[in-house]
C-alpha positions as CSV (number, residue, x, y, z in Angstrom):
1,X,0.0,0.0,0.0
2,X,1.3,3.7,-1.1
3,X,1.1,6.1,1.9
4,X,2.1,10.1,2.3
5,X,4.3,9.0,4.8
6,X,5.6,5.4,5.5
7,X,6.4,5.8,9.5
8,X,6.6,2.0,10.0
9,X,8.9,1.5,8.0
10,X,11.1,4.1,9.3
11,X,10.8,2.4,12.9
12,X,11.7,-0.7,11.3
13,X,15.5,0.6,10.9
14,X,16.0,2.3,13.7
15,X,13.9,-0.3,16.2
16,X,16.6,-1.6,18.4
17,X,17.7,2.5,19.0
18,X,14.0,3.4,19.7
19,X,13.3,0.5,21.8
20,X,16.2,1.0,24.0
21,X,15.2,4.3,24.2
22,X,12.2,3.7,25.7
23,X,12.2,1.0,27.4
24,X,15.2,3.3,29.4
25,X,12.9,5.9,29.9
26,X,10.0,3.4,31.3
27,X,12.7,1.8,33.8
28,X,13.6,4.9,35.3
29,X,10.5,5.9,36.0
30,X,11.1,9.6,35.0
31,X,8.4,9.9,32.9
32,X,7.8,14.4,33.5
33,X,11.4,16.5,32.6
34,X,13.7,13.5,32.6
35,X,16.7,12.8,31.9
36,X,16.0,12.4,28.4
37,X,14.1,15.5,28.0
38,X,17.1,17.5,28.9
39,X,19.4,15.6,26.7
40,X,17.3,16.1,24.0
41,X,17.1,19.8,24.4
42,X,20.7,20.2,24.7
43,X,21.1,18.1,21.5
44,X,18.5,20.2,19.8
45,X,20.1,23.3,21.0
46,X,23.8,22.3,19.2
47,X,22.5,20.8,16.1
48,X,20.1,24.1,15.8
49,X,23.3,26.2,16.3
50,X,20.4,28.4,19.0
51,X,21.2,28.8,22.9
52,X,18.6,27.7,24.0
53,X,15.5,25.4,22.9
54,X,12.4,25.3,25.3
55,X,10.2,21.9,24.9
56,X,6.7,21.5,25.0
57,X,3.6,19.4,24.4
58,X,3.4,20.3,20.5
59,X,3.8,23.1,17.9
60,X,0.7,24.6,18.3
61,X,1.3,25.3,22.6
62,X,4.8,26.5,20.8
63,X,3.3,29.0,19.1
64,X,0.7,30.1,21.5
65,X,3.0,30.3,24.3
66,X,5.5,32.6,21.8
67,X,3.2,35.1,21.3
68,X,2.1,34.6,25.8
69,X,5.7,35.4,26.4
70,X,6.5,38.2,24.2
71,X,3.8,40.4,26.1
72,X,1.4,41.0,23.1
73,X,-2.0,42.2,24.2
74,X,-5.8,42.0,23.3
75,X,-6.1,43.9,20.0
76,X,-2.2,43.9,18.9
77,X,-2.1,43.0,15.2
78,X,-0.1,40.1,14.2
79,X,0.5,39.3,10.2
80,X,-0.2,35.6,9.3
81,X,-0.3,34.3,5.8
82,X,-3.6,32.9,5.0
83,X,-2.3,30.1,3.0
84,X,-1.0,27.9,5.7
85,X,-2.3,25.4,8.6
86,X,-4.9,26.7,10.9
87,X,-2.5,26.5,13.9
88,X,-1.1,29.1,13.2
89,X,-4.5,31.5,13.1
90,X,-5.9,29.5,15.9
91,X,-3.3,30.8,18.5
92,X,-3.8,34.4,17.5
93,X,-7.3,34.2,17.5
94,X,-7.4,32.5,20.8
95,X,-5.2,34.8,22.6
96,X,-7.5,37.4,21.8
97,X,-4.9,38.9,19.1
98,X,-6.0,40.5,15.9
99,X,-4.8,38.1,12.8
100,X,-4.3,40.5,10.0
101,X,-4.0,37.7,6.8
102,X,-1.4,37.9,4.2
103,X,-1.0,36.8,0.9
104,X,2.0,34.5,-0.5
105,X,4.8,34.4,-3.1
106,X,2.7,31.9,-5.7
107,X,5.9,30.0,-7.0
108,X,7.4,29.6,-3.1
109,X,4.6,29.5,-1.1
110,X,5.8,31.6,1.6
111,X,5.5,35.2,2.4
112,X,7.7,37.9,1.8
113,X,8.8,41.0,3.1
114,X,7.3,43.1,0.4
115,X,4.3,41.5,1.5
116,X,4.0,41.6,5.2
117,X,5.4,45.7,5.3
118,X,2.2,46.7,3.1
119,X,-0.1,45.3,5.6
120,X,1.3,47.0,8.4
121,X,-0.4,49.5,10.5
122,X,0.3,51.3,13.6
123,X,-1.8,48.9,15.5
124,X,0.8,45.7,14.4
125,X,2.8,44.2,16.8
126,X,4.5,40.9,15.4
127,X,5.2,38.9,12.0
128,X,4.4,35.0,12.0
129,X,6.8,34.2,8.5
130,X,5.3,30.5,8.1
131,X,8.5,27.9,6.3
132,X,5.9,25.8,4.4
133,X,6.5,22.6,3.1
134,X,10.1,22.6,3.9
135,X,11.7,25.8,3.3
136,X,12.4,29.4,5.1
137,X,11.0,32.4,4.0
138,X,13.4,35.1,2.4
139,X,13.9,35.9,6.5
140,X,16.5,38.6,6.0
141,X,14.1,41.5,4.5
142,X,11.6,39.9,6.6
143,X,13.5,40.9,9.7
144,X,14.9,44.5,7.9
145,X,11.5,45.3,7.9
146,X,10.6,44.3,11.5
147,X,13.4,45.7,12.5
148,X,12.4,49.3,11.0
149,X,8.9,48.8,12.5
150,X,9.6,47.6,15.8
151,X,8.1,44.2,15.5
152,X,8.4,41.3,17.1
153,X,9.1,38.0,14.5
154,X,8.1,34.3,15.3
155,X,9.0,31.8,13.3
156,X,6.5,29.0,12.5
157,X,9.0,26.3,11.5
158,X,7.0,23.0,11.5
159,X,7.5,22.1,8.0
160,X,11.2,23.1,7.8
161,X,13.3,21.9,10.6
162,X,16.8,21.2,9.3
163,X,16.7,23.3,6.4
164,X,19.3,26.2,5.8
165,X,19.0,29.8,5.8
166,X,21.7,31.3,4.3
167,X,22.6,35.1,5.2
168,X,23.2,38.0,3.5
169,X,27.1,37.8,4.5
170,X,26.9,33.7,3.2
171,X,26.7,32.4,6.7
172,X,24.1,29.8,7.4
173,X,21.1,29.4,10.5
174,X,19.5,26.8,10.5
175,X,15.6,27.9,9.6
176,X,13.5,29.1,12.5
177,X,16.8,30.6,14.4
178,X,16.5,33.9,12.6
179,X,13.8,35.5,14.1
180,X,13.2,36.6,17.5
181,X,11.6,33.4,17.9
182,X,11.6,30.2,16.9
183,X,8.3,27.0,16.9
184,X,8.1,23.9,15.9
185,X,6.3,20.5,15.6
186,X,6.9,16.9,16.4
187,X,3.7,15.2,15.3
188,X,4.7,12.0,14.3
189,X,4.3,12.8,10.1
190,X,6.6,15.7,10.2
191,X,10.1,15.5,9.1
192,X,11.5,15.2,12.7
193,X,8.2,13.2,14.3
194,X,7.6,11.4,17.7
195,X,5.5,8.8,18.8
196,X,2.4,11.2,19.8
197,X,2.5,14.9,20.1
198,X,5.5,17.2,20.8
199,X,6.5,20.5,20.1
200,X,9.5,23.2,20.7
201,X,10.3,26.5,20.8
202,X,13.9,28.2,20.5
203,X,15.5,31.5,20.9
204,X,19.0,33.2,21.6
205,X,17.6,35.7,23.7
206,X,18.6,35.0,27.6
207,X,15.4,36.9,28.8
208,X,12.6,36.1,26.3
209,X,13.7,32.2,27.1
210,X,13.6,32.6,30.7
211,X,10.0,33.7,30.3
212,X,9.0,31.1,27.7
213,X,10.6,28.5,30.0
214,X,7.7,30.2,33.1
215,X,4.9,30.4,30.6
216,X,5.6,26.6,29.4
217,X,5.4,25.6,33.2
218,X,2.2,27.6,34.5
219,X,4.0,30.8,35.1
220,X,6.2,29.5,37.5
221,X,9.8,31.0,38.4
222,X,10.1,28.5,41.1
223,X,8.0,25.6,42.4
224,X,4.6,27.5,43.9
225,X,5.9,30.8,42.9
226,X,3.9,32.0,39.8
227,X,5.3,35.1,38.0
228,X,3.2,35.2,35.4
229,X,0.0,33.3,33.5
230,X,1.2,30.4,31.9
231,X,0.0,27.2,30.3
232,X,0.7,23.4,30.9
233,X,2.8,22.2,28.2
234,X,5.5,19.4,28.7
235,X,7.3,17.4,26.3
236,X,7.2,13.8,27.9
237,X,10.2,11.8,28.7
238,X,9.4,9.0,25.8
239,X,8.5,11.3,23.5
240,X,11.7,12.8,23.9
241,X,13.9,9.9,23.8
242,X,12.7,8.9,20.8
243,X,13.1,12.2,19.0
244,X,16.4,12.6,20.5
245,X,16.7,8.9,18.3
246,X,15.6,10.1,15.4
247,X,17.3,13.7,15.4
248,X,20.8,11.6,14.3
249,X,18.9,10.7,11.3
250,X,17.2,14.2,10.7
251,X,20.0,14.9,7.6
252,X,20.1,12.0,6.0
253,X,16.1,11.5,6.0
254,X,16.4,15.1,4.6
255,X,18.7,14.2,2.0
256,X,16.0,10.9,1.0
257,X,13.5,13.3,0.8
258,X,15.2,15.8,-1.6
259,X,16.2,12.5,-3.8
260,X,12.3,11.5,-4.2
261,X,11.8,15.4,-5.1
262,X,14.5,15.4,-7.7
263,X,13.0,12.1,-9.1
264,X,9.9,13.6,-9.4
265,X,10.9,17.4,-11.0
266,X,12.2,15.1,-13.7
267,X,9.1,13.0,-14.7
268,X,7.0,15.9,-14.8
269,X,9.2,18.5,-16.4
270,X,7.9,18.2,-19.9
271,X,4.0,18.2,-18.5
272,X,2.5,21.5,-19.2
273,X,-0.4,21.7,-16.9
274,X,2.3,20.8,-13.9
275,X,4.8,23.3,-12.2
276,X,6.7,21.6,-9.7
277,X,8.3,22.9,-6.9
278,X,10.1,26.3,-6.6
279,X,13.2,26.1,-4.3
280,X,13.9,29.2,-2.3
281,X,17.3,30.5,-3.9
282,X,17.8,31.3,-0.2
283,X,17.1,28.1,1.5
284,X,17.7,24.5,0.9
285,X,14.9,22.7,1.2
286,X,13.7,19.5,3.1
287,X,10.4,18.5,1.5
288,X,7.5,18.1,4.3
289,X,5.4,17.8,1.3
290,X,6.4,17.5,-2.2
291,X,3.5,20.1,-3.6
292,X,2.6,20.5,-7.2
293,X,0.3,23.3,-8.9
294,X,-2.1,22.0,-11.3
295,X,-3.2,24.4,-13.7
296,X,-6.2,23.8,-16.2
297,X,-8.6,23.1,-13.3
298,X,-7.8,19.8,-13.6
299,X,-5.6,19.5,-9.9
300,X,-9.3,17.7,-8.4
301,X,-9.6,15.2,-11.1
302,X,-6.3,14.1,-10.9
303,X,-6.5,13.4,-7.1
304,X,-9.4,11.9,-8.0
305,X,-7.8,9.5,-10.4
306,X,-4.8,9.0,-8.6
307,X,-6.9,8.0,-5.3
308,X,-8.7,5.6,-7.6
309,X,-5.1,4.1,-8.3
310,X,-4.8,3.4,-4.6
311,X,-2.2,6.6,-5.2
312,X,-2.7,9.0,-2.0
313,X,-2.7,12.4,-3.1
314,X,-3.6,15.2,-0.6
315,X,-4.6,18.9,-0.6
316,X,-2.7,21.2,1.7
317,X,-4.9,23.6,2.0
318,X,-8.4,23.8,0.0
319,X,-9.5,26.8,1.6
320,X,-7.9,30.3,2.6
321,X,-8.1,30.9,6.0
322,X,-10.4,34.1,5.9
323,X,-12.9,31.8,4.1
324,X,-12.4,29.2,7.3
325,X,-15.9,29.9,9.0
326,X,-14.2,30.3,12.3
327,X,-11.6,33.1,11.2
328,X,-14.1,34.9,8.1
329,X,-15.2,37.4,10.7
330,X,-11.4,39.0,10.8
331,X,-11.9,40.3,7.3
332,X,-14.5,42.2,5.2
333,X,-16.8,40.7,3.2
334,X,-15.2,40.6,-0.1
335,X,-11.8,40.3,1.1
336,X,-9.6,38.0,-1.1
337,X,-5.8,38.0,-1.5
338,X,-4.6,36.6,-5.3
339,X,-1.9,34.4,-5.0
340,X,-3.9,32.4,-2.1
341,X,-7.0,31.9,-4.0
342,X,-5.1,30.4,-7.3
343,X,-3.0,28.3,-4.9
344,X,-6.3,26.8,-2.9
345,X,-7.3,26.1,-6.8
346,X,-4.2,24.2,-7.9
347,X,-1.8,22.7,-5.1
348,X,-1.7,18.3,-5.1
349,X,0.9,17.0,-2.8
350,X,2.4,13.8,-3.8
351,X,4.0,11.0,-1.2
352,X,6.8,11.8,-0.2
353,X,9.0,10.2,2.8
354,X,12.0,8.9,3.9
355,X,11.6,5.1,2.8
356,X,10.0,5.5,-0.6
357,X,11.4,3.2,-2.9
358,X,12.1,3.7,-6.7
359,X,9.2,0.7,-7.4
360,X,6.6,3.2,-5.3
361,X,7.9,6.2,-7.0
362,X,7.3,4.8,-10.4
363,X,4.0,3.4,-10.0
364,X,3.2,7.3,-8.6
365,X,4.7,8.9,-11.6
366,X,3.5,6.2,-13.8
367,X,0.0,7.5,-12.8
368,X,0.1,11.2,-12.8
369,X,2.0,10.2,-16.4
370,X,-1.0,8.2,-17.3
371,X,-3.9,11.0,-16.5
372,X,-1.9,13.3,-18.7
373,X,-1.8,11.3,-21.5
374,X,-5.3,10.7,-22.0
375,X,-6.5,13.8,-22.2
């Protein structure tokens, strides 16, 4: 059977290091902030190239508690593309923030500095640059421009972890380092996954992380002494182990992933109604999803054929988020941004993972080749 992502069979090959791992972690008993949890963040932290790397419970808490710790308050404006997950709206919206939605580059995906400065007002507080589908944002102009405005960047990294920014002055950070600060997510199907849910955020700002660390753990300073409001939101000790497994593998499942997308701009080069994917001339890329645009209004009847095939074939995302009944009443009626719409239209994402084999590939390219040629 052809799935998006094959996670069995990436346990397979690292089974004895993830059982070990775990059955460690259930032996000692230290189930909350144990050992492993700390040896994971500090592993994180140096592979990250970041001082410091706060855990939690999963990328959505990451975000939310970001935007709890940098002080933002009822009414502040925060820019969010609107062609992205809705965990990244949700947070704003449930903080009692104002979401100001932003359109996208249409080849990349991700927003731009351009973009984000024309929708800033006097009432906007923060920048959310989202790295979808496994790349960073252009982050330099995006941070000129908060920089010139006084605004506060976090960096919703849970499609790009391992990727490579590289700065004006050719130095690297790894994506989601640039910005104030930094979130990310563990659910199992993203590129560096855990057994349930998980989530960090990271920062190189002493202060900030001191507070994220309080706001993570209900506010607290000390035990009993609450500084501040703060959440509940742990990273478990398993969890952890087996991330801090599977971050040893996080380049060379990178470097899979970027083979599968290489074998797929080749098939579909010479196909018209296809553009594969743009690659940020600023980033490398990892490939959380391996996204097509399908032009001729034909992106639903190819899903449609492919699922027939037993070929998954998903849509990330069918709908802006302003047309999202829950977040419609943050915009006037009649509000649409361009490159959003089209890409709602066109985008197919095609399996991609980390054990597909050249007999799975074919039998997908064989059937995106075969839906083209009849028509």
């Amino acid at each position: 059977m052809i799935q998006m992502v094959d996670l069995k069979g990436q346990y397979e090959k690292i089974k004895e290091e993830i059982d070990a791992a775990v059955l460690d972690v259930v032996s000692s008993t230290a189930f909350i902030n144990g050992p492993s949890v700390k040896q994971f963040q500090a592993n994180l932290e140096h592979y990250l190239g970041v001082k410091h790397v706060i855990p939690c419970a999963n990328g959505t808490d990451a975000l939310q508690v970001s935007l709890m710790a940098l002080g933002l308050e009822p009414g502040d404006e925060v820019l969010v593309p609107a062609f992205t997950y809705v965990a990244t709206m949700e947070v704003i919206a449930l903080l009692g923030l104002n979401p100001v939605m932003v359109d996208v580059d249409e080849s990349t995906f991700n927003t731009t500095a351009d973009i984000v400065e024309a929708a800033i007002t006097p009432n906007t507080r923060a920048i959310v640059p989202v790295h979808l589908f496994g790349q960073s944002c252009d982050m330099e102009p995006i941070m000129e421009v908060a920089r010139k405005h006084r605004l506060f960047v976090i960096e919703d990294n849970a499609q790009a972890i391992g990727a490579d920014y590289t700065m004006p002055d050719g130095s690297t950070k790894k994506a989601g380092t640039v910005g104030n600060v930094g979130c990310t997510s563990f659910f199992p199907a993203k590129n560096l996954g855990c057994y349930g849910d998980g989530g960090a955020i990271f920062t190189d700002d002493d202060e900030l992380a001191a507070r994220l660390r309080m706001v993570v753990n209900h506010g607290q300073s000390e035990q009993y002494y609450h500084d501040v409001v703060g959440v509940n939101s742990r990273l478990d000790s398993i969890q952890a182990a087996v991330l801090d497994v599977k971050l040893k593998y996080l380049d060379q499942y990178a470097a899979a992933r970027n083979r599968v997308a290489e074998t797929y701009d080749e098939a579909f080069e010479n196909i018209e109604e296809i553009t594969t994917p743009v690659r940020e001339r600023t980033s490398t890329h990892v490939f959380h999803q391996y996204t097509l645009k399908v032009g001729g209004e034909q992106r639903d009847a190819l899903k449609a054929f492919l699922n027939g095939k037993g070929i998954p074939a998903n849509i990330y995302y069918p709908l802006p988020l302003y047309d999202q009944k829950a977040y419609s009443k943050y915009v006037d009626s009649g509000f649409t941004l361009p490159a959003t719409e089209r890409l709602c239209r066109q985008v197919l994402s095609l399996p991609i993972h980390t054990e597909m084999t050249d007999e799975i590939q074919a039998v997908i390219i064989d059937g995106v080749n075969e839906y083209f040629a009849v028509r």
